[in-house]
Each structure stands twice: as C-alpha cells, then as structure tokens.
C-alpha positions as a Markdown table, in Angstrom:
| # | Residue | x | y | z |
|---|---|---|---|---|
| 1 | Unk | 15.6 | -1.4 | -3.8 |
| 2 | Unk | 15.8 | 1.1 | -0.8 |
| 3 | Unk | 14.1 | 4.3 | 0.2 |
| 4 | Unk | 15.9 | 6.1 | 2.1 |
| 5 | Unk | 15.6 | 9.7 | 3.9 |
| 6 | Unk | 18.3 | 11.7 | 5.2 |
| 7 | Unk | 17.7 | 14.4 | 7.4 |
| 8 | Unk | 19.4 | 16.9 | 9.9 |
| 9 | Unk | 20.7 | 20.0 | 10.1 |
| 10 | Unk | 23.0 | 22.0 | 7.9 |
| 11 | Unk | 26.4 | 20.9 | 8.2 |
| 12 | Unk | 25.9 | 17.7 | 9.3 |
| 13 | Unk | 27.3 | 15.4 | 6.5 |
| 14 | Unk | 24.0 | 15.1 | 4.7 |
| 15 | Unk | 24.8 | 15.4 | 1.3 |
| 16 | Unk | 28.3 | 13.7 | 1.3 |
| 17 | Unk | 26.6 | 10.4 | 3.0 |
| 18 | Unk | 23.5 | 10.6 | 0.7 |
| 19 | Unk | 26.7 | 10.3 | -2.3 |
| 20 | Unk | 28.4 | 7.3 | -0.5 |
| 21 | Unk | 24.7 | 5.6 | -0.2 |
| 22 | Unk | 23.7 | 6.0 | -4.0 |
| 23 | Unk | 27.4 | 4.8 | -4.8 |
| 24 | Unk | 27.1 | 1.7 | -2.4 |
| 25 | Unk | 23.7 | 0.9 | -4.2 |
| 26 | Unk | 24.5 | 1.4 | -7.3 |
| 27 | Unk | 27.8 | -1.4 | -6.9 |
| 28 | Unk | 25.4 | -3.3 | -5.7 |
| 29 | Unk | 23.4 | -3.2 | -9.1 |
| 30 | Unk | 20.6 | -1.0 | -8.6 |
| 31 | Unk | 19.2 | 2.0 | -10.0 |
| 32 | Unk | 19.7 | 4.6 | -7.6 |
| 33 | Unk | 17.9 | 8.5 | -7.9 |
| 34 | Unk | 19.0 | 11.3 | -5.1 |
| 35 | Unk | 16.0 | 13.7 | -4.6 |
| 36 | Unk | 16.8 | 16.7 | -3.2 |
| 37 | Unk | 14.4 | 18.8 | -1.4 |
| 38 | Unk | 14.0 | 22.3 | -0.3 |
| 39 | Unk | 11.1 | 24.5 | 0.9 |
| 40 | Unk | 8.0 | 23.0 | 0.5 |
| 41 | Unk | 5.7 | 23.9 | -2.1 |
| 42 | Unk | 2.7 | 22.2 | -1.9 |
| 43 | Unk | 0.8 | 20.7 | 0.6 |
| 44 | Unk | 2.3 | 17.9 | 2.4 |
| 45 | Unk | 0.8 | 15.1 | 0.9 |
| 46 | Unk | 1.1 | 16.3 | -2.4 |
| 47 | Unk | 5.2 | 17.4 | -1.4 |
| 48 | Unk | 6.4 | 13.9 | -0.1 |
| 49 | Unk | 4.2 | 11.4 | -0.6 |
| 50 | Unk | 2.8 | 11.9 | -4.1 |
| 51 | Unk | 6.4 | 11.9 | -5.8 |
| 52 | Unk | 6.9 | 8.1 | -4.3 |
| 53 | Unk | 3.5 | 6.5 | -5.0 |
| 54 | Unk | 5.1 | 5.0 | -8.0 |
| 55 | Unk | 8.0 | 3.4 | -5.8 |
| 56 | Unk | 7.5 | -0.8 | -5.4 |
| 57 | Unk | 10.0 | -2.6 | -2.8 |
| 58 | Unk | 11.7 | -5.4 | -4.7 |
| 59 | Unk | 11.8 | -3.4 | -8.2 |
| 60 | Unk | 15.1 | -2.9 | -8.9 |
| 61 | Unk | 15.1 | 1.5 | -7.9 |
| 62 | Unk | 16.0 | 2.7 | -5.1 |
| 63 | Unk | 15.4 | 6.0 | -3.8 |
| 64 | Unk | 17.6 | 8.4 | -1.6 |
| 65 | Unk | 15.8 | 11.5 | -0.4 |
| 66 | Unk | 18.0 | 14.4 | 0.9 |
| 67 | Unk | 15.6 | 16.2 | 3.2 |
| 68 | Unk | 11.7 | 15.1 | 3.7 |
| 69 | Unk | 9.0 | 15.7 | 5.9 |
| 70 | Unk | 10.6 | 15.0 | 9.4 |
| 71 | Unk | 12.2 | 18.7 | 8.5 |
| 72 | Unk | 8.6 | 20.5 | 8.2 |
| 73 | Unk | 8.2 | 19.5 | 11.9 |
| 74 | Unk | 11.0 | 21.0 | 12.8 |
| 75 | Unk | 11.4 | 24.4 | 10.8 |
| 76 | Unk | 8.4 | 26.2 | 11.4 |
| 77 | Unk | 9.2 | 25.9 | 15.3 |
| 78 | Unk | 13.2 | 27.2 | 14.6 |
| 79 | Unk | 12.0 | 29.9 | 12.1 |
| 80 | Unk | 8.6 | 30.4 | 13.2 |
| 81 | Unk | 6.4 | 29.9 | 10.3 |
| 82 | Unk | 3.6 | 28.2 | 9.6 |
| 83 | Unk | 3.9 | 24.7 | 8.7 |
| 84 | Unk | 2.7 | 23.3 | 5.6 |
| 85 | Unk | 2.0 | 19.8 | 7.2 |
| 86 | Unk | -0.5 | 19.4 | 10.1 |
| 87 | Unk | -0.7 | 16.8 | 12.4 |
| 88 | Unk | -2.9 | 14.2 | 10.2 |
| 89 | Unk | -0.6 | 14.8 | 7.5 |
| 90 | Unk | 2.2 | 13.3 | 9.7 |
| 91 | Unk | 0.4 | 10.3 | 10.4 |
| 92 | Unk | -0.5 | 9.9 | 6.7 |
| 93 | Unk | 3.0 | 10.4 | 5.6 |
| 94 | Unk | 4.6 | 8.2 | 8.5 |
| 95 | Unk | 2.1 | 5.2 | 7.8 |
| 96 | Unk | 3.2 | 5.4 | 4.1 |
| 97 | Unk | 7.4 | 5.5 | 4.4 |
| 98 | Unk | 6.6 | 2.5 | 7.1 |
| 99 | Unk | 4.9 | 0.5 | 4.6 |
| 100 | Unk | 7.5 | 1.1 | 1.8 |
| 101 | Unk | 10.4 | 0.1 | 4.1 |
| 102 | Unk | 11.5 | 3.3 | 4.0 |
| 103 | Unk | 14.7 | 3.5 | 7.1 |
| 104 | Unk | 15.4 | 7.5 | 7.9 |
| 105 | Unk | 19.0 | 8.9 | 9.0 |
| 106 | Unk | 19.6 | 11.6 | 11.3 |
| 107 | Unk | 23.1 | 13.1 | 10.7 |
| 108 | Unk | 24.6 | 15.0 | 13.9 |
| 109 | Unk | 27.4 | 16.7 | 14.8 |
| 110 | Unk | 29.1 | 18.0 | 18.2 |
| 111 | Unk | 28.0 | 21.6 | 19.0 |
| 112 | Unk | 31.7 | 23.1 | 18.6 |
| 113 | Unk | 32.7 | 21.9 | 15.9 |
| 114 | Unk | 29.0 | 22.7 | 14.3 |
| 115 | Unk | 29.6 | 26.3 | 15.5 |
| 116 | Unk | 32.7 | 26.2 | 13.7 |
| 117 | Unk | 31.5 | 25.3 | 11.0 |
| 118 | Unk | 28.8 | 27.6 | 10.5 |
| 119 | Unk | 31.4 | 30.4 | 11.7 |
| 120 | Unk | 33.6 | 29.4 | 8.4 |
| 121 | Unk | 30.8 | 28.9 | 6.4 |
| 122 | Unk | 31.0 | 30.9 | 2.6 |
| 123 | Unk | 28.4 | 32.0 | 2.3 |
| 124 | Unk | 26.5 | 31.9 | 5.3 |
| 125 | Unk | 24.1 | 29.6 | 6.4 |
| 126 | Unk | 20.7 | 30.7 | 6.4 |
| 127 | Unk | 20.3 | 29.7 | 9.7 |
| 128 | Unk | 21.7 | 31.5 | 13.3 |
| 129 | Unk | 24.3 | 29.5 | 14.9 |
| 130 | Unk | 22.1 | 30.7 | 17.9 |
| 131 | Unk | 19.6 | 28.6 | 16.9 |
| 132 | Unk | 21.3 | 25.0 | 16.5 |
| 133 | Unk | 20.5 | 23.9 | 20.1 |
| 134 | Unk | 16.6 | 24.9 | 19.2 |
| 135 | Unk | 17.3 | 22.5 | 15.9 |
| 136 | Unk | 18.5 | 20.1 | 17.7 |
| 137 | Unk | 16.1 | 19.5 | 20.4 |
| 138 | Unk | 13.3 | 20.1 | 17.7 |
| 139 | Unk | 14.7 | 17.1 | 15.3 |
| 140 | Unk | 15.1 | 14.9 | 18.0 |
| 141 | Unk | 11.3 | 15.5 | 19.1 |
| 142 | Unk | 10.1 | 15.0 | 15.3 |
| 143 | Unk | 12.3 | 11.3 | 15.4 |
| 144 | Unk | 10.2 | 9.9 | 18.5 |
| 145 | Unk | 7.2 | 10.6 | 16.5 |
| 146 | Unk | 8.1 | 8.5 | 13.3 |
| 147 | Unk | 7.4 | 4.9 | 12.5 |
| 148 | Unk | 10.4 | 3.5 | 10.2 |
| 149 | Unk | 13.5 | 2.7 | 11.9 |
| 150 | Unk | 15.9 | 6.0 | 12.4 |
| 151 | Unk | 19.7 | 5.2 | 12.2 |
| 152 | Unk | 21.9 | 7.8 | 14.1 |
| 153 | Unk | 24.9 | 9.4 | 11.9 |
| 154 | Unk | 27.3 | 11.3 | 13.9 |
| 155 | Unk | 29.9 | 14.0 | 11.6 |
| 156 | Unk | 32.8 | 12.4 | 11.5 |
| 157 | Unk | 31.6 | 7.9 | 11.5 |
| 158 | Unk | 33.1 | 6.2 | 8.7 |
| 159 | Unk | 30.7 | 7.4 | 6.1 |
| 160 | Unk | 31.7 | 4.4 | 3.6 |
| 161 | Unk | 31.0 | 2.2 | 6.3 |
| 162 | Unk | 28.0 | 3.8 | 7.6 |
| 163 | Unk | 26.3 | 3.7 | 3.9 |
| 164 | Unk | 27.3 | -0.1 | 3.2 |
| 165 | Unk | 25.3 | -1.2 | 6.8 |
| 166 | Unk | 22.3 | 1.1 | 5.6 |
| 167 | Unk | 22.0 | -0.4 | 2.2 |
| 168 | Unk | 21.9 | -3.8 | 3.8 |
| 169 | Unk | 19.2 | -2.9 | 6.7 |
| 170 | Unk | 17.4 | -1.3 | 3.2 |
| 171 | Unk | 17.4 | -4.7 | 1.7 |
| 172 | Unk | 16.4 | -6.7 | 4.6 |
| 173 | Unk | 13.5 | -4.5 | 5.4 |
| 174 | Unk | 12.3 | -4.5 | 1.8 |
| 175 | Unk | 12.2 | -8.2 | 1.9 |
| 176 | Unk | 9.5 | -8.0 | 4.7 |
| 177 | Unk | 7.3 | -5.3 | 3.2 |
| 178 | Unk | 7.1 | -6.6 | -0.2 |
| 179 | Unk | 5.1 | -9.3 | 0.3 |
| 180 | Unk | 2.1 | -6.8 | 1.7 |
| 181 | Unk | 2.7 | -4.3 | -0.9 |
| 182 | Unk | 1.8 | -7.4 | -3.8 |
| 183 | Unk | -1.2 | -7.5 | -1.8 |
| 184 | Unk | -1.8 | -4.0 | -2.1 |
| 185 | Unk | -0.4 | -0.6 | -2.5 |
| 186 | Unk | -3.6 | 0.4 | -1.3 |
| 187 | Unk | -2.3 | 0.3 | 2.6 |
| 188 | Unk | 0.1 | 2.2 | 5.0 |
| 189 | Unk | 1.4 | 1.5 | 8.3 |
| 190 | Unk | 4.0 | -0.6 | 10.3 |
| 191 | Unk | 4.0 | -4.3 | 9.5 |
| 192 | Unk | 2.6 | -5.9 | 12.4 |
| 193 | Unk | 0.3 | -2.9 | 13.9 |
| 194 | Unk | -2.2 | -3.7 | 16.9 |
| 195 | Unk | -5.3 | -2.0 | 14.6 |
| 196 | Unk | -6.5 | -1.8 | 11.1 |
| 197 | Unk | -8.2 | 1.2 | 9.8 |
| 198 | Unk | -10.3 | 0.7 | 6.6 |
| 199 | Unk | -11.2 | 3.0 | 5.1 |
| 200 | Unk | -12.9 | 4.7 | 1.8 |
| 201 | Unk | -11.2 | 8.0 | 2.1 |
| 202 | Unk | -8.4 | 7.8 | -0.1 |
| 203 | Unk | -6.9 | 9.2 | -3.2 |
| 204 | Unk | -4.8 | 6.9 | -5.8 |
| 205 | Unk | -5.5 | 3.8 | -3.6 |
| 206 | Unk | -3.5 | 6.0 | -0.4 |
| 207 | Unk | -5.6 | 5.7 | 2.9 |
| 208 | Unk | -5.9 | 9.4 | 3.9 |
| 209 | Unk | -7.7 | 8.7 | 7.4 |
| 210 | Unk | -6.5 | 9.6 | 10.5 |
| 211 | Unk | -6.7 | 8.0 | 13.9 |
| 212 | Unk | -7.9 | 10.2 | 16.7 |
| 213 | Unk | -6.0 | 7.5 | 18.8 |
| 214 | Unk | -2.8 | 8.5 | 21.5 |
| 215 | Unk | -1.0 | 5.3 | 19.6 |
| 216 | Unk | -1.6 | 6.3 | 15.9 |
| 217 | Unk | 1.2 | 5.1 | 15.2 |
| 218 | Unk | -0.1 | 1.1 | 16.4 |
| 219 | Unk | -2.6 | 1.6 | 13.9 |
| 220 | Unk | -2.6 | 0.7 | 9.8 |
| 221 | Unk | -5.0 | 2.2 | 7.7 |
| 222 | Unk | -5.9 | 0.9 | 4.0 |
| 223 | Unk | -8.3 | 2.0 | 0.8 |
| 224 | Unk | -11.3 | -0.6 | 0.2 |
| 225 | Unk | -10.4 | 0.3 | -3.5 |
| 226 | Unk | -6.2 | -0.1 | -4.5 |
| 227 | Unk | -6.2 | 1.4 | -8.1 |
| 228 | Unk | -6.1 | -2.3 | -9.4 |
| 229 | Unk | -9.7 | -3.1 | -8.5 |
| 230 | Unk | -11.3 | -4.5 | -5.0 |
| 231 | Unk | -8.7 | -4.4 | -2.0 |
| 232 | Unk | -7.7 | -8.0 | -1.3 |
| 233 | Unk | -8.8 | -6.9 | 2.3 |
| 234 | Unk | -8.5 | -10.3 | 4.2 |
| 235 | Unk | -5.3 | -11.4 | 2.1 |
| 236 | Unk | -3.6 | -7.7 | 3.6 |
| 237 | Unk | -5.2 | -8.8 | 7.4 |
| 238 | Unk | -3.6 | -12.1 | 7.3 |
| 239 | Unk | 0.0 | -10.5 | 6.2 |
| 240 | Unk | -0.5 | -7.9 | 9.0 |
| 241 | Unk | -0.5 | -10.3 | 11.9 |
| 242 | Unk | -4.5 | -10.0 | 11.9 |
| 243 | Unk | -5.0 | -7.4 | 13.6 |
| 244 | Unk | -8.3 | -5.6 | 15.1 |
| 245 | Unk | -10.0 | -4.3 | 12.6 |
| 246 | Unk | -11.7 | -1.0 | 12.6 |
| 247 | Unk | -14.2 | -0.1 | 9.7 |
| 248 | Unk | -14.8 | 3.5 | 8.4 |
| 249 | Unk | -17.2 | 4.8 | 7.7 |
| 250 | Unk | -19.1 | 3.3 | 4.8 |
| 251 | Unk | -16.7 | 0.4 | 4.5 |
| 252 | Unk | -19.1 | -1.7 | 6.4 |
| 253 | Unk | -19.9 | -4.2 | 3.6 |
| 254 | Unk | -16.5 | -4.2 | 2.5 |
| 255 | Unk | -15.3 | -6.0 | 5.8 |
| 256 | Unk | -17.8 | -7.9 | 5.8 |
| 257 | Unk | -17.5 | -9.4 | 1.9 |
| 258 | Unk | -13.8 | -10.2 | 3.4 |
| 259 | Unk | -14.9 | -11.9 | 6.3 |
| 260 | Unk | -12.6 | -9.5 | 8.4 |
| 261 | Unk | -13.8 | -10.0 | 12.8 |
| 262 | Unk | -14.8 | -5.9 | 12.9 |
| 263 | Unk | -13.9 | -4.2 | 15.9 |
| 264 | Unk | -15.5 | -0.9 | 17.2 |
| 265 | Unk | -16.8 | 1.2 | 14.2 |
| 266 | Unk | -14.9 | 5.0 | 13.5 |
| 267 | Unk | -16.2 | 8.0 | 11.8 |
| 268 | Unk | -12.6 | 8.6 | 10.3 |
C-alpha cells in the first residue's frame, strides 16, 4: 500500500534499494510491482501519471517506481534536449503523487567514489563523469520544487534499514490520504493546501488545470465530475482543511450546488 519513487543519478544505489523496498513490502504482506522507467515516450501526463490512475491507497498494491518525472527536470538541462514535460505538467504530476501519498527518494553518493565508479564502469555509462556535478545541482533543484515528502539516501546507509523506515512512513501517509481519495479520485494536491481549484478541465476524473500562482504548490485542484458521477465537492473541502475555494471557469454552479464559500474566480 505504498507508492514510491526512486530517483538519482546512475550509480547511486537505485536499483539495489528499490529490491530491498519491494522485499520489505512484500514480508509485510503486500503486493508489490517495480516499474522501471527509461526515456520518455509520451507526453508527460500520459508517461507518469496515466499508468497510476488505477492505484487506490489502502488496496493492498503497492507501487515502486525506479525513475519518474523528477528526472525529465533534470535531463534535458545535463544533456540538453528538449523536455517532454513543461512546467504545468509538473504541477499536474506533483499535485497527483501528493494526493496518492506517494514519498520520493533521492539516492546520492560522494563525488570520488561516484567518479570511481563510473571510471570502472563496463560498459560505460551513458553519461560524462564531467557532468555529475551539473546532475547533481540539477536534481537537487528539481526536489525543492515537489510536494510529497523526499527522503535523502546516501550510497553506502544501511539499505535494509533505510527500506524498512520507508515502508513504514508509506503506510502512515496512506492512512491520511485515503480517507480523501474515498471521497474522490477526482482531486490532486497536498492534504491541507491553503486553496482549492475546481475545475472542469479534466480527463478520467484528473484535474489538468494549472495555477498561474508563485505558491502552486499551496494550491489543490479537483474535477466537478470523478468518473463515478458528481464530485462530492463539499465532502472533499471539509477533508481538506476547508480551504479557499477558487472556481474555474464554468464550475460556477457546481460550487454553488455544494455550498462551497467561493473565493476570487480563475480562467484556469
């Protein structure tokens, strides 16, 4: 009942701790699935979020993901090429891992014994041992933009032990989204956000909109429509700490069948 990404660089332990965190799940009776990920292939949305919409906190499955979305922020920079996820895709993807309780880990390593590595490495890693600093500084940037807690993993921690603490932050944050996912899977963001965005631009009950807002991140965003039928709009508020709420365009009469308080209105 986890979803978990693991991210960094090459050489970093990745792999091996991804292993150790579908073993220590599975002991602890769940159905575990390792996705690996390479370069993308589709547009963002479609590459990382679409594959997870059937994913439920509290269903018994959890899911490990070796390499995401935090890495298309930071390769196109260290190879420059053009990204396959813009900037609204981000916030789309962030607000959607935050409200599966989805927890990322960012594996590290020392710089010498990272160049060492890659100098030994059969074959070669793809990418210049020039260029690790540039990786570096990029992932780091890409982890102060996300939402869901990011748990440090340095080459070389206890891996065993490092696994077992992340499947048991998984399961207490799954026991505090769950609840708002029964309400709906129709919404995305962190669980107690400062804003609400509602919004009829969505696809599968996902809230596509974007907020134009420095603190994006403060703000939730969910479908008037979840797939079931009619989003359960002021049952979702009152999980959410009741925050503002800001209606999109054309959701108008929607907040207002759910008695929601409507802030300043938003084109999306």
């Amino acid at each position: 009942m986890a979803l978990i990404l693991v991210e960094g660089i090459d050489l970093t332990g990745k792999s091996t701790l991804a292993g150790l965190l579908a073993d220590s799940l599975t002991a602890a009776g769940q159905e575990v699935e390792v996705r690996h990920s390479g370069l993308p292939e589709k547009r963002a949305i479609q590459e990382y979020v679409y594959p997870l919409l059937d994913y439920r906190p509290g269903a018994g499955r959890s899911i490990i993901l070796d390499r995401g979305h935090i890495g298309e922020a930071v390769w196109p920079e260290v190879f420059d090429r053009e990204p396959v996820m813009s900037p609204g895709e981000r916030q789309v993807i962030e607000r959607f891992m935050a409200s599966r309780g989805a927890i990322y880990v960012y594996c590290m390593r020392d710089l010498e014994s990272h160049l060492r590595a890659f100098a030994e490495a059969d074959p070669p890693e793809p990418l210049a041992a020039a260029l690790i600093p540039t990786a570096v500084d990029a992932y780091l940037r890409a982890f102060e933009d996300a939402i869901p807690l990011t748990v440090p993993y340095e080459h070389g921690d206890d891996r065993a032990e490092v696994a077992e603490k992340l499947a048991k932050a998984s399961f207490e944050t799954e026991d505090f989204v769950r609840p708002g996912i029964e309400i709906t899977p129709a919404w995305a963001g962190r669980q107690r956000p400062e804003r609400l965005l509602v919004t009829a631009n969505h696809h599968e009950g996902l809230p596509l909109a974007v907020s134009e807002q420095d603190d994006w991140k403060k703000v939730a965003a969910v479908s008037t429509r979840d797939g079931r039928g009619v989003t359960p709009l002021r049952d979702l508020w009152n999980y959410l700490g009741r925050p503002q709420v800001i209606a999109g365009r054309g959701t108008e009469e929607s907040c207002d069948q759910a008695n929601l308080p409507r802030g300043p209105a938003t084109t999306e």
